[in-house]
C-alpha positions as CSV (number, residue, x, y, z in Angstrom):
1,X,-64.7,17.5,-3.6
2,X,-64.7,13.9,-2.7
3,X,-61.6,13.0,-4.8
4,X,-59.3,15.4,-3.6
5,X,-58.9,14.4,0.1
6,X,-58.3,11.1,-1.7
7,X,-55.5,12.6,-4.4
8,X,-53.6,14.1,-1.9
9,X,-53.8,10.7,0.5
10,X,-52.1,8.5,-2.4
11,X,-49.7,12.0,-2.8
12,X,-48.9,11.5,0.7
13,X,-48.6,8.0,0.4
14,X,-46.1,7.8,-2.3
15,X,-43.6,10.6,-0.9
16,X,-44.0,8.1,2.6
17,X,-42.7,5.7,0.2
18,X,-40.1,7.3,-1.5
19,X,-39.1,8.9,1.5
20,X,-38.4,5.4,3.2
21,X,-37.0,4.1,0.0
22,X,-34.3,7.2,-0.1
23,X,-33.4,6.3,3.8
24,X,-32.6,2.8,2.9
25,X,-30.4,3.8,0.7
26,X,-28.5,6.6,2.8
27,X,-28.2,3.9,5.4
28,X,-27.0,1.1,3.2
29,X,-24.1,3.7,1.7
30,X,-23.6,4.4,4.9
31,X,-22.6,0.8,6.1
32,X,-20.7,0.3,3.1
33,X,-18.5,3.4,3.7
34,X,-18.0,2.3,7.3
35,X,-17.3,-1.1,6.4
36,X,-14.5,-0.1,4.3
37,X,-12.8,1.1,7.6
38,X,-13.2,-2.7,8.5
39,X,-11.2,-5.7,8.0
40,X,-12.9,-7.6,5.4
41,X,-10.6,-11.0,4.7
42,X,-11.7,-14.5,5.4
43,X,-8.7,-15.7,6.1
44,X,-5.9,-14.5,8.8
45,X,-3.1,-12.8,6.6
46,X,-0.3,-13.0,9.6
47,X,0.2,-14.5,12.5
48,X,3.2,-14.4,15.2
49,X,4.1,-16.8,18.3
50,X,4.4,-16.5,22.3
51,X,6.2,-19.2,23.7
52,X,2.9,-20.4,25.4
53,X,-0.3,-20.1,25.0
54,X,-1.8,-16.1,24.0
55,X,-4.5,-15.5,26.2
56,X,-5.3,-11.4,25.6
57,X,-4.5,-9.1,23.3
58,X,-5.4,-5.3,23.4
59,X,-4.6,-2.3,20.9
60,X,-3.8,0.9,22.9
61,X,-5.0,4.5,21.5
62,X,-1.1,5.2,20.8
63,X,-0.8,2.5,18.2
64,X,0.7,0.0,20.3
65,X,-0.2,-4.1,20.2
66,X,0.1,-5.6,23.6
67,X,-0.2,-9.4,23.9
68,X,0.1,-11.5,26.9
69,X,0.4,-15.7,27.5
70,X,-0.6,-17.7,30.2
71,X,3.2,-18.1,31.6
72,X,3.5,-15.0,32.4
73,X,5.0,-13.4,29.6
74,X,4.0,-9.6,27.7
75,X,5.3,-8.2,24.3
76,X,4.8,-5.4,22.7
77,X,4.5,-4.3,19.0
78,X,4.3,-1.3,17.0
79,X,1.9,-0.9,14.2
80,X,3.1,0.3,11.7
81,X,1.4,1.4,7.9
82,X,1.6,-2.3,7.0
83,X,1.3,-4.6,9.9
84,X,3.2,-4.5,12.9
85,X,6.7,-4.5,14.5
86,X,7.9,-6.5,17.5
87,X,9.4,-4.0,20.5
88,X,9.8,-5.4,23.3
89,X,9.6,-8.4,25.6
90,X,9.2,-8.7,29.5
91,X,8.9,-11.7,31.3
92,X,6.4,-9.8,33.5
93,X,5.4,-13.0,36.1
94,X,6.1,-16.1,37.4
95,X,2.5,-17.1,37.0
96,X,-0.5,-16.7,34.6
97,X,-1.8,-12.8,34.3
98,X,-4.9,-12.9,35.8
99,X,-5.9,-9.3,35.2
100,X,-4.9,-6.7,32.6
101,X,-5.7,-3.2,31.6
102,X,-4.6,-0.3,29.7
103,X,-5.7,3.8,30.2
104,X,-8.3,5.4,28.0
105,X,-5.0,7.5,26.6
106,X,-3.0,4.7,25.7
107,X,-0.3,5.1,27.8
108,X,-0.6,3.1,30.2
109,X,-0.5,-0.3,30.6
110,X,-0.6,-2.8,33.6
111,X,-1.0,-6.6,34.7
112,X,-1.7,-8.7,38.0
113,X,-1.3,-12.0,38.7
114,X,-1.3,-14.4,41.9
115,X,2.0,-13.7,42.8
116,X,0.0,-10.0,44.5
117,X,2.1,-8.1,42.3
118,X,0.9,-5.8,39.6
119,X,3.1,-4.6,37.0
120,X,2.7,-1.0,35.5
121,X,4.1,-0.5,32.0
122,X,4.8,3.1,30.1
123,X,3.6,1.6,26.5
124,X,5.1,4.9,24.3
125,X,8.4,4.3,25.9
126,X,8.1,0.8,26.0
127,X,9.1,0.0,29.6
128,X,8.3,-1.5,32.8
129,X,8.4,1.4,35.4
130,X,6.5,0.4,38.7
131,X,5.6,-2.5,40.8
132,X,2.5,-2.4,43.0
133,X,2.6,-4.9,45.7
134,X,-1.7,-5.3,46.4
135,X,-1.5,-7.3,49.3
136,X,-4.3,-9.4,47.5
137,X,-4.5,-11.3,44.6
138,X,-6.3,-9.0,42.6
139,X,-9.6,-10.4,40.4
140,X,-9.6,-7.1,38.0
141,X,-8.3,-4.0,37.5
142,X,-9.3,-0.8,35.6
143,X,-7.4,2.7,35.1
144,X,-9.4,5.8,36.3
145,X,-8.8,9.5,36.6
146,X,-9.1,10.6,40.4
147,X,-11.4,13.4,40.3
148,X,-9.7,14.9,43.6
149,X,-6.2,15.6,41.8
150,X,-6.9,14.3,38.4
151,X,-4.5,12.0,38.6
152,X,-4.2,8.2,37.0
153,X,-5.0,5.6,39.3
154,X,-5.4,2.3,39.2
155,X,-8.7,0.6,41.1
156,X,-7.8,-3.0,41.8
157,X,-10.4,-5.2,43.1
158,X,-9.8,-8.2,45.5
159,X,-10.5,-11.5,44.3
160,X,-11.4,-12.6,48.2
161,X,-13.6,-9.8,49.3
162,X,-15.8,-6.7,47.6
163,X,-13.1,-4.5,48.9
164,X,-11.5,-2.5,45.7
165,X,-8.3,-0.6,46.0
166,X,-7.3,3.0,44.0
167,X,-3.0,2.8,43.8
168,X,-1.0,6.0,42.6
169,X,1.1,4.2,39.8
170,X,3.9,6.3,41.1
171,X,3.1,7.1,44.8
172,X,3.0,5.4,47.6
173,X,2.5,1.5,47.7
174,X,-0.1,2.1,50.2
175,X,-3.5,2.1,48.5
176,X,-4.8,5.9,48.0
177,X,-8.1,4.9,49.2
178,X,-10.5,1.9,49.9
179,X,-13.7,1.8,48.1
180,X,-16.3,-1.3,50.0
181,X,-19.7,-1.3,50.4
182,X,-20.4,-1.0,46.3
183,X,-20.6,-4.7,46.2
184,X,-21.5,-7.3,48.5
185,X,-19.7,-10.1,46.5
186,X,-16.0,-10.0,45.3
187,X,-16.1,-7.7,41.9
188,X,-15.0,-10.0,38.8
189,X,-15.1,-6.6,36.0
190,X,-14.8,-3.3,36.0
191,X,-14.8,-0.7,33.5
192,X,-14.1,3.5,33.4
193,X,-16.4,6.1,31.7
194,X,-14.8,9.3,31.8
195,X,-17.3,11.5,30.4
196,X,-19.0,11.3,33.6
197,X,-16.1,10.0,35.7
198,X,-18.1,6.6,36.5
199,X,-17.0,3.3,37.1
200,X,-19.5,0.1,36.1
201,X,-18.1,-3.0,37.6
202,X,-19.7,-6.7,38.0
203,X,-19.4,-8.9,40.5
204,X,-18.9,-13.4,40.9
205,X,-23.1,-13.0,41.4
206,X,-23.6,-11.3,37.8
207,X,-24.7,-7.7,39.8
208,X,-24.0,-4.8,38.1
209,X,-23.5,-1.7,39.7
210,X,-22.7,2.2,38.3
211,X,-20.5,4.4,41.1
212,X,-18.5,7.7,41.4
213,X,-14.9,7.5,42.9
214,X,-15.9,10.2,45.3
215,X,-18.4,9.1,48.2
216,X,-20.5,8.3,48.7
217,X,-20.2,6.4,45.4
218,X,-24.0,7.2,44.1
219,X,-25.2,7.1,40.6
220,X,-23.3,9.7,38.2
221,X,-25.5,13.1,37.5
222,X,-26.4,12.0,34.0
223,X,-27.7,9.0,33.9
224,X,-31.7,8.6,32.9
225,X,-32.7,6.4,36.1
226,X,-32.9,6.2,39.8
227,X,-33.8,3.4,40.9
228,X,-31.8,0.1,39.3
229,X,-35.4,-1.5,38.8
230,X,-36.0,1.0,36.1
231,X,-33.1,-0.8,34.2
232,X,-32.0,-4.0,33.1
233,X,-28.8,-4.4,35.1
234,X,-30.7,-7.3,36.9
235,X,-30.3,-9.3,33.8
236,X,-27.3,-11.7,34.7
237,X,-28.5,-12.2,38.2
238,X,-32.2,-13.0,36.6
239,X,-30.6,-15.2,33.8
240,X,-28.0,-17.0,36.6
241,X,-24.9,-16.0,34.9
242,X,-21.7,-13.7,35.0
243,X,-19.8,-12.1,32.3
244,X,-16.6,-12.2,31.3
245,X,-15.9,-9.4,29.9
246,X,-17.6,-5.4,30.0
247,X,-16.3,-2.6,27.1
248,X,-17.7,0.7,26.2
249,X,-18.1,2.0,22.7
250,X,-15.9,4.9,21.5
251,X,-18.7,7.2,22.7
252,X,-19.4,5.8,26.1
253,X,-23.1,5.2,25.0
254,X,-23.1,1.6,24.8
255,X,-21.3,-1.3,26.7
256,X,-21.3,-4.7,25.7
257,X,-20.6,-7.9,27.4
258,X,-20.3,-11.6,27.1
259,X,-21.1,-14.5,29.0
260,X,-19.7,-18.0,28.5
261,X,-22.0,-18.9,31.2
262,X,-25.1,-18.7,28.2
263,X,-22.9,-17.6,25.3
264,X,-24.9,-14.4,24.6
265,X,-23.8,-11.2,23.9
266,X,-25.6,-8.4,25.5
267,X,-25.5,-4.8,24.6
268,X,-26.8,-2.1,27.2
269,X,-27.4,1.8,27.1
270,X,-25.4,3.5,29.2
271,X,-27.7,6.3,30.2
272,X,-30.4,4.3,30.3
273,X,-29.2,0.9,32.0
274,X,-31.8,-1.0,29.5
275,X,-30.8,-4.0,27.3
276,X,-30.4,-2.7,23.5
277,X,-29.2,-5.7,21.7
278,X,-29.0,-9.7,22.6
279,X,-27.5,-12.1,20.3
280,X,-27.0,-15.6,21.3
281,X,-24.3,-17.9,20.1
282,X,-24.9,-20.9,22.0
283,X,-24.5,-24.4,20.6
284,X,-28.0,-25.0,21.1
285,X,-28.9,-21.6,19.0
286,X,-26.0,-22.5,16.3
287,X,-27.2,-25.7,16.1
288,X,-30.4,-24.6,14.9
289,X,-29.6,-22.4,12.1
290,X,-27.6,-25.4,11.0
291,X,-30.5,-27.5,11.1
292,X,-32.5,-24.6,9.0
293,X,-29.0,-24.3,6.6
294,X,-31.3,-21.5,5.1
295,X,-28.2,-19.1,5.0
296,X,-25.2,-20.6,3.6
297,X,-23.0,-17.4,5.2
298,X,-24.1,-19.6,8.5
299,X,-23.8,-23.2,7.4
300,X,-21.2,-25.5,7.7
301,X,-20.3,-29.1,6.6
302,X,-21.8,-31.7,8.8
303,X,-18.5,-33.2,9.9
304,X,-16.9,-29.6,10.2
305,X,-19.7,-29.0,12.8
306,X,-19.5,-31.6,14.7
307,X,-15.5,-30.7,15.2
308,X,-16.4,-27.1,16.0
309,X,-18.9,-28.0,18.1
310,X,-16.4,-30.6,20.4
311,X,-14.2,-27.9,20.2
312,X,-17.1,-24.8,21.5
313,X,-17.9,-27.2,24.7
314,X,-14.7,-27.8,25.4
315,X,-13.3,-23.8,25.4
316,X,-16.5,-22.4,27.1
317,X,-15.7,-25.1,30.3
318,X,-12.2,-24.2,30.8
319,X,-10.6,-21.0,32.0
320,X,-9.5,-20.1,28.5
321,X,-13.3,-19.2,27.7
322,X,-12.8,-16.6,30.4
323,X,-10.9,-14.1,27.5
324,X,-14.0,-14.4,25.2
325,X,-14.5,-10.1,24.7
326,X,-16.5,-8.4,22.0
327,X,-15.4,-4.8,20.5
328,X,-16.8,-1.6,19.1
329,X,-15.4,-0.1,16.1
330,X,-14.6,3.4,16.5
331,X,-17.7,5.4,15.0
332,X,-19.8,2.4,17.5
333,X,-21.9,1.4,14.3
334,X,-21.0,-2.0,14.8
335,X,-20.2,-4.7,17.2
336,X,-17.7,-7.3,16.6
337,X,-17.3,-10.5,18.5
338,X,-16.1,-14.2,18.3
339,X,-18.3,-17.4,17.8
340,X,-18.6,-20.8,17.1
341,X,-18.6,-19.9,13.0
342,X,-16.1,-17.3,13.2
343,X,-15.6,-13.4,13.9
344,X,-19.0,-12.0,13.3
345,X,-19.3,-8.3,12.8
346,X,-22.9,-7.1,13.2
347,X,-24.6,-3.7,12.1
348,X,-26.3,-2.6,15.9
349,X,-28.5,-0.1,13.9
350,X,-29.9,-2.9,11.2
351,X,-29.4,-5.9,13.4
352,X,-28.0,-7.9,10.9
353,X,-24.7,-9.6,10.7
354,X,-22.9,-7.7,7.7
355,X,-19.4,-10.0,7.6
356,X,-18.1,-13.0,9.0
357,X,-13.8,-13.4,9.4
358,X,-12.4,-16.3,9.4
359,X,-14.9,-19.1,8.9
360,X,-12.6,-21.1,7.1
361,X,-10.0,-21.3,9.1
362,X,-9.8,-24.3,11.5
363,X,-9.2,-22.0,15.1
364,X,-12.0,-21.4,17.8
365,X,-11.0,-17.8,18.0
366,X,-11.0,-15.8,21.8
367,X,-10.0,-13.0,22.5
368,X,-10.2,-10.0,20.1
369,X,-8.7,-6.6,19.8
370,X,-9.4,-3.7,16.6
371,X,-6.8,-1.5,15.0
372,X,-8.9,1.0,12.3
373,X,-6.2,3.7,11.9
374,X,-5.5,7.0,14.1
375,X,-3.2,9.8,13.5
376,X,0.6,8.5,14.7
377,X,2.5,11.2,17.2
378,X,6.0,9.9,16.6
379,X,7.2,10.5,19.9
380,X,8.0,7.3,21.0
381,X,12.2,6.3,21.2
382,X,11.7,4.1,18.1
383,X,9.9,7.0,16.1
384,X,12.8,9.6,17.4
385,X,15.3,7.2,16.1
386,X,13.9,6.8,12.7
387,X,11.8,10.1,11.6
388,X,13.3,13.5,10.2
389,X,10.2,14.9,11.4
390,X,9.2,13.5,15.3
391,X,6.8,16.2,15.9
392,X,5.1,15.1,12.2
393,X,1.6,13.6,12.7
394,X,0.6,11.0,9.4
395,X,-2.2,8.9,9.2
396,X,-2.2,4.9,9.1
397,X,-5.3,3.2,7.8
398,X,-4.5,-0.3,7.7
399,X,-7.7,-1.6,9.6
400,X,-6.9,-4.7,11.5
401,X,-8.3,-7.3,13.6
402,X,-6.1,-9.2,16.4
403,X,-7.4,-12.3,18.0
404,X,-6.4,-15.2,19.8
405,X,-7.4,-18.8,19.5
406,X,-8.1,-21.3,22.0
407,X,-4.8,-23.5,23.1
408,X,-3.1,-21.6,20.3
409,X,0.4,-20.0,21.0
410,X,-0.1,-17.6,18.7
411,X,-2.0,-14.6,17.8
412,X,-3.6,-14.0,14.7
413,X,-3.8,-10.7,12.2
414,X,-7.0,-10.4,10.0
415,X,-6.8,-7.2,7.6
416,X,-8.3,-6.7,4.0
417,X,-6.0,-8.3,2.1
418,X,-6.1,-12.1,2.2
419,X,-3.2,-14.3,2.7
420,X,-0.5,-14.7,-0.1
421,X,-0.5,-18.4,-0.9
422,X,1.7,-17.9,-4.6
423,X,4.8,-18.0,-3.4
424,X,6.0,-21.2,-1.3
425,X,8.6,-19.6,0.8
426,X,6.1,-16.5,1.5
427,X,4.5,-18.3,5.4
428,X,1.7,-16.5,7.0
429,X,2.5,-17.9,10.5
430,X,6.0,-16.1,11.2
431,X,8.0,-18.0,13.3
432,X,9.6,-15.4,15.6
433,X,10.5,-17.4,18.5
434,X,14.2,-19.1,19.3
435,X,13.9,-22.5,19.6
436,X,14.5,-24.3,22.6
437,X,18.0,-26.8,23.4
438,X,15.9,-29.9,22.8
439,X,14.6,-28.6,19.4
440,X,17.5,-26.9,18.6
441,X,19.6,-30.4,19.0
442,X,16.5,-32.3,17.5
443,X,17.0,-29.9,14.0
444,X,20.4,-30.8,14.4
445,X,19.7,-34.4,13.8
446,X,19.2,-35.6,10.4
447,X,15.6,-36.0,9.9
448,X,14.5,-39.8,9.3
449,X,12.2,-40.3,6.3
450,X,8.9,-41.3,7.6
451,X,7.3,-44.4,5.3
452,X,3.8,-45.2,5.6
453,X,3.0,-48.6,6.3
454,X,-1.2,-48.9,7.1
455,X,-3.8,-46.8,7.2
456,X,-7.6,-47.1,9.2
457,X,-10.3,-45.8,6.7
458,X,-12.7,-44.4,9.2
459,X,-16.2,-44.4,7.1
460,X,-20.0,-43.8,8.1
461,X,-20.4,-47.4,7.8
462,X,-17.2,-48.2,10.2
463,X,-13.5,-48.7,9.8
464,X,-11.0,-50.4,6.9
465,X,-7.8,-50.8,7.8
466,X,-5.3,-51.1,5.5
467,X,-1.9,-52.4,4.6
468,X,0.3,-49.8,2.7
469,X,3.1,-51.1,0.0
470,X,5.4,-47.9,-0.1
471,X,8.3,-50.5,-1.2
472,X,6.4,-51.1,-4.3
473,X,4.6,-48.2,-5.2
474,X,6.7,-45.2,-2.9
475,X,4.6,-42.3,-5.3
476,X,0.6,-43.9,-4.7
477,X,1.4,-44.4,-1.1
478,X,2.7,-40.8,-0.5
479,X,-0.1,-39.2,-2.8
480,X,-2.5,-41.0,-0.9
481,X,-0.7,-40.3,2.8
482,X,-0.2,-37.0,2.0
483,X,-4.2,-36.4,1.1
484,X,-4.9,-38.9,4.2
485,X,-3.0,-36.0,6.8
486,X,-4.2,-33.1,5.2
487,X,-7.9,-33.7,5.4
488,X,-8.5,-34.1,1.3
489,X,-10.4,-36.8,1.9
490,X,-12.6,-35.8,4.9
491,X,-16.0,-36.3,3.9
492,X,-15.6,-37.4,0.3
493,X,-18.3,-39.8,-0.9
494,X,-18.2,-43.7,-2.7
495,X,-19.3,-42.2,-5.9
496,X,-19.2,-45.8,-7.5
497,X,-20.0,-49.2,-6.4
498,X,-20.3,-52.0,-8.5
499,X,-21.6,-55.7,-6.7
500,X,-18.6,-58.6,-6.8
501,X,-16.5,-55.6,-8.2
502,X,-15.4,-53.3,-6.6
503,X,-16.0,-49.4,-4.2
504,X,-14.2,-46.4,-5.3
505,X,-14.1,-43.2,-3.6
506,X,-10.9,-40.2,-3.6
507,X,-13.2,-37.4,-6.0
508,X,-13.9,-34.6,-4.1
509,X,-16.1,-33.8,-6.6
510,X,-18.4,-37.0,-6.1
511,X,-19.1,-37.9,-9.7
512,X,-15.7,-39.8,-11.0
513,X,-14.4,-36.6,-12.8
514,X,-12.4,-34.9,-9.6
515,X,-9.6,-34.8,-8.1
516,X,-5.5,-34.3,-8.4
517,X,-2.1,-35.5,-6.7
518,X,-0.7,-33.9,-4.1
519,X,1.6,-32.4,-6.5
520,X,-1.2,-30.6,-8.3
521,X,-0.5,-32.6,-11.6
522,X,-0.8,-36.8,-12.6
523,X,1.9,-39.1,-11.9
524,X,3.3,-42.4,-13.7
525,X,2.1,-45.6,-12.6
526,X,3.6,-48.2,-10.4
527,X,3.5,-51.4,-11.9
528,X,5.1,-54.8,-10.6
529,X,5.1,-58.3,-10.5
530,X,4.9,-58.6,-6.7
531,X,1.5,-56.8,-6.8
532,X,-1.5,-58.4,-9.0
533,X,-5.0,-58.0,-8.5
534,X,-5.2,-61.8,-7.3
535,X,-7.4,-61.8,-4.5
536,X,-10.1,-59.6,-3.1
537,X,-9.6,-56.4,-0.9
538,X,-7.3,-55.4,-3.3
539,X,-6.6,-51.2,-2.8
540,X,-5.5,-49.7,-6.0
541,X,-5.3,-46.3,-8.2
542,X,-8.4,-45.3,-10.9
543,X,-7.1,-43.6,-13.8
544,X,-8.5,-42.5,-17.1
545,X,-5.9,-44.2,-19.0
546,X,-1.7,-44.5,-18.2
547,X,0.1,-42.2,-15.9
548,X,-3.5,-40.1,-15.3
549,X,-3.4,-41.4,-11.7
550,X,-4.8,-38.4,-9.1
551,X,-6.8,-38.9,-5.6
552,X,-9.1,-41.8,-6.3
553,X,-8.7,-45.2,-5.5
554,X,-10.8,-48.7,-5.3
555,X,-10.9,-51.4,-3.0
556,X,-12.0,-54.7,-5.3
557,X,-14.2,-57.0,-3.6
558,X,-14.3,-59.9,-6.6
559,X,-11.3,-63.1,-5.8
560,X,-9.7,-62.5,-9.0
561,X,-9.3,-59.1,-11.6
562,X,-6.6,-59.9,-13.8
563,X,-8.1,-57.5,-16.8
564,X,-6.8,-54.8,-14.2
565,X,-3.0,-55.5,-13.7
566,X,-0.3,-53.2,-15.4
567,X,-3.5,-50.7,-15.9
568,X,-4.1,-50.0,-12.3
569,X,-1.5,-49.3,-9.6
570,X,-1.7,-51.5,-6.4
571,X,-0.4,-49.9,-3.5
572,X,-2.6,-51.5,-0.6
573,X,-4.6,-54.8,0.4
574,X,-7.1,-54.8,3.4
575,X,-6.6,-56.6,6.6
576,X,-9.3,-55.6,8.4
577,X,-12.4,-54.2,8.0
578,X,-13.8,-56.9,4.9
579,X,-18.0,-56.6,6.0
580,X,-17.7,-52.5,6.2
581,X,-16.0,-53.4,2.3
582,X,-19.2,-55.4,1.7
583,X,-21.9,-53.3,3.8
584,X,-20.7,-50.6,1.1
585,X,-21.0,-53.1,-1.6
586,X,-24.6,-54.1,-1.0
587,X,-25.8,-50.1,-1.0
588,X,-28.8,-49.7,-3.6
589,X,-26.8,-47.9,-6.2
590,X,-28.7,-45.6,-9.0
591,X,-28.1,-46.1,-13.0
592,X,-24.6,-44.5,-12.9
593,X,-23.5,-46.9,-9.9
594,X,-23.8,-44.1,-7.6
595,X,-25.3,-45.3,-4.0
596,X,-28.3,-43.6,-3.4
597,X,-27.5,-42.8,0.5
598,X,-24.1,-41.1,0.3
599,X,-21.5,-43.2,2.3
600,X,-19.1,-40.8,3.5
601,X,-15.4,-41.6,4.3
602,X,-14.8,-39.5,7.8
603,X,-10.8,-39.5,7.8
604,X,-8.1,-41.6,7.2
605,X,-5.3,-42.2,10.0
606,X,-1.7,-43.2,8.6
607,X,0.4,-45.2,10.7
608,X,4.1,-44.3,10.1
609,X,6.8,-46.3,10.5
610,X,10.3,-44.1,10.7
């Protein structure tokens, strides 16, 4: 009798098991089939220009692309099955758009600057139809649905006071009411929920606060709490910081928002007000999983850091770190947001980061917006004009992700298809802006021929600076200019060093068997009288035998080589720089003349001479 309780305990145990096992799998099929409704490409496939500096860019319910720059400027663009379509252009203010919102429908759209003026756009028809004078410079705005006539409204909050103000886009210009007391600080966010007609806004002291339109402004009917101590709304005024930016999920469950104050992105229960996810993506945080380099979907070359992280403290500090945002996808399964590494798009359920966008590319990317496909009313003027069928409904499932990047006059399009690099007149940045007069007349001009003339070889050890002979050799000093500007030799290694000899360095590869011309193929060698290897600090081409020259080069350190002329190109001497030529000469070098401590080259700076 004893062994049965005991059968049926290992019975139960297994099934636990299987039954665990069998979940696992539903839920990994399940992010698969979601992530497919994702955009999956590390690199941007398109991107189009502003004039100035993009700052925002939103994606509206009705299949509209709205982006805005800091002077002022908003254009539209239609997506379409395959990317998008430019619509229309407005030079909406004088000054930088301080504040920007669209309605949960789509069809509305509206901006504010510190001229007082807000600007309220119909996005179907494509067209500016109201001004709103505020009277104040507003600090944020946010469309709601008056629960009095059901109307759309727009609540602007005053950047000098807690006062916020509902406008009838197309009443009077007097607001429709005056909301105060909600706040006792000016409100910096603000944010609609209309399943139960709510508003959560944020103020400049990181308090967040949930209130109905109608007074006396309490807590909506269907939230789990009372008392704001039962929640974690405290959390930005505990933690000394303000967010930036506040956005529900599709469902209105969950809001997220980000801080540049700590860089962490907090996700929060509606109902509930608690704290439901916390990532951080500080340079303090990144640095560490660096350090680690345990995941290799998280690390990063050395010097590449370094940039990236110059770059990080410089956005969070100025105002552009201000359009830092972080989206939902549509079913709310995951949360996508922009970071120091790239786009990261995290599973909320798992807690894991499933993909990462656009790591390899060199931007610091802002401000984000997600297109995953919706059924298309063709309605619009531009739809009328073009379909048999405007009251046809089809579906467009071309998943996209739109982002800015910091100081970056352009936006940037990342889909599932990466960018097509086989054809050279195919160019994934589109150049849709007119020149202006002075580049017009500077095209105009006959280019002049840039010659390279020195270069400064920036090492780990310290700089070599270099006279170039593009009279003598024209092809070596070009190949190795060209690699210079474009970064090919950026952290490429002395694979070979050789006492009284000589350094050479150019292989990416680090072993002496890398590396190609800028044309993708070996070219001839330069040979001439003018040019011996005579004297020390010589700079000349490695090869594998004649006209095999590619990326590398040496810099001789012995007085004399003559063995070497009409072998080896010489297309550069040193002037300055000789004891970082010998502190690289005296490295403890292994069997195969390899140093032992890798001694990096940094960059190299050409010095033109048009």
């Amino acid at each position: 009798m004893q062994d049965v309780p005991a059968k049926r305990s290992n019975d139960g145990a297994a099934d636990s098991s299987v039954s665990v096992t069998k979940k696992r799998a539903v839920s990994q099929l399940q992010e698969a089939k979601a992530l497919e409704h994702l955009p999956c490409a590390k690199m941007y496939e398109r991107s189009y220009m502003h004039r100035d500096i993009v700052d925002r860019v939103c994606v509206t319910q009705t299949n509209f692309v709205i982006t805005t720059s800091v002077d002022g400027h908003v254009k539209f663009w239609k997506k379409r099955d395959k990317g998008i379509e430019f619509v229309k252009h407005f030079r909406a203010h004088l000054q930088a758009i301080i504040a920007q919102a669209q309605s949960i429908d789509g069809q509305m759209f509206a901006t504010a600057s510190t001229d007082k003026l807000i600007k309220v756009f119909d996005v179907v028809n494509f067209d500016m139809f109201g001004i709103i004078s505020a009277q104040c410079v507003p600090s944020a705005l946010c469309w709601i649905k008056d629960p009095l006539d059901q109307s759309m409204c727009i609540a602007v909050a005053d950047s000098e006071s807690p006062a916020i103000y509902i406008f009838d886009p197309y009443g009077s210009p007097e607001p429709k009411r005056t909301i105060r007391g909600i706040h006792r600080q000016p409100v910096r966010l603000m944010a609609y929920n209309p399943v139960v007609e709510c508003i959560v806004s944020v103020d400049r002291g990181g308090m967040v606060e949930y209130w109905t339109i109608e007074e006396p402004h309490g807590l909506p009917s269907l939230v789990d709490f009372q008392l704001k101590s039962q929640t974690d709304l405290y959390e930005f005024k505990k933690n000394k910081c303000v967010p930036n930016s506040l956005v529900f999920s599709a469902d209105f469950e969950l809001f997220a928002c980000t801080s540049t104050d700590d860089s962490i992105v907090r996700v929060f229960k509606f109902s509930t007000g608690k704290l439901y996810r916390k990532y951080d993506e500080s340079v303090a945080a990144t640095s560490a999983i660096q350090s680690i380099g345990e995941n290799g979907a998280f690390k990063l070359d050395d010097m590449e850091f370094g940039r990236r992280m110059a770059v990080e403290n410089e956005a969070i500090k100025s105002p552009a770190g201000a359009g830092t945002n972080a989206v939902f996808d549509n079913g709310g399964r995951f949360l996508i947001f922009s970071s120091l590494l790239g786009i990261k798009i995290v599973n909320l359920a798992t807690n894991k980061v499933v993909r990462v966008l656009g790591k390899p590319e060199p931007h610091r990317f802002i401000n984000i917006a997600l297109f995953q496909g919706s059924l298309e009313q063709t309605t619009s003027r531009i739809d009328l004009a073009a379909s048999l069928n405007p009251g046809a409904q089809r579906n467009i499932e071309d998943p996209t992700l739109f982002c800015t990047a910091f100081k970056k006059n352009r936006f940037y399009m990342f889909t599932r298809d990466e960018p097509d690099h086989s054809s050279q007149d195919n160019t994934r940045d589109v150049f849709n802006e007119k020149p202006t007069r002075e580049e017009a007349s500077l095209a105009v001009e006959p280019a002049k021929k840039q010659v390279a003339k020195s270069a400064v070889i920036r090492t780990t050890l310290g700089d070599i600076r270099v006279k170039l002979f593009p009279e003598c050799a024209p092809k070596a000093v070009t190949n190795f200019a060209g690699h210079s500007k474009n970064g090919y030799y950026n952290s490429v290694i002395f694979h070979r060093v050789i006492k009284r000899f000589m350094i050479q360095t150019g292989d990416p590869l680090g072993d002496g068997t890398g590396g190609e011309s800028i044309w993708g193929k070996s070219f001839e060698d330069e040979f001439t009288p003018k040019l011996r290897h005579d004297q020390p600090y010589t700079v000349s081409m490695a090869n594998a035998g004649p006209g095999t020259n590619g990326s590398q080069f040496f810099i001789t350190t012995v007085e004399s080589a003559p063995w070497l002329d009409d072998k080896h190109t010489v297309f550069g001497r040193v002037t300055a720089g000789m004891d970082v030529v010998h502190l690289i000469e005296s490295a403890k070098t292994d069997k195969q003349d390899k140093p032992f401590d890798d001694i990096s080259i940094l960059n190299i700076q050409i010095q033109y001479d048009e």
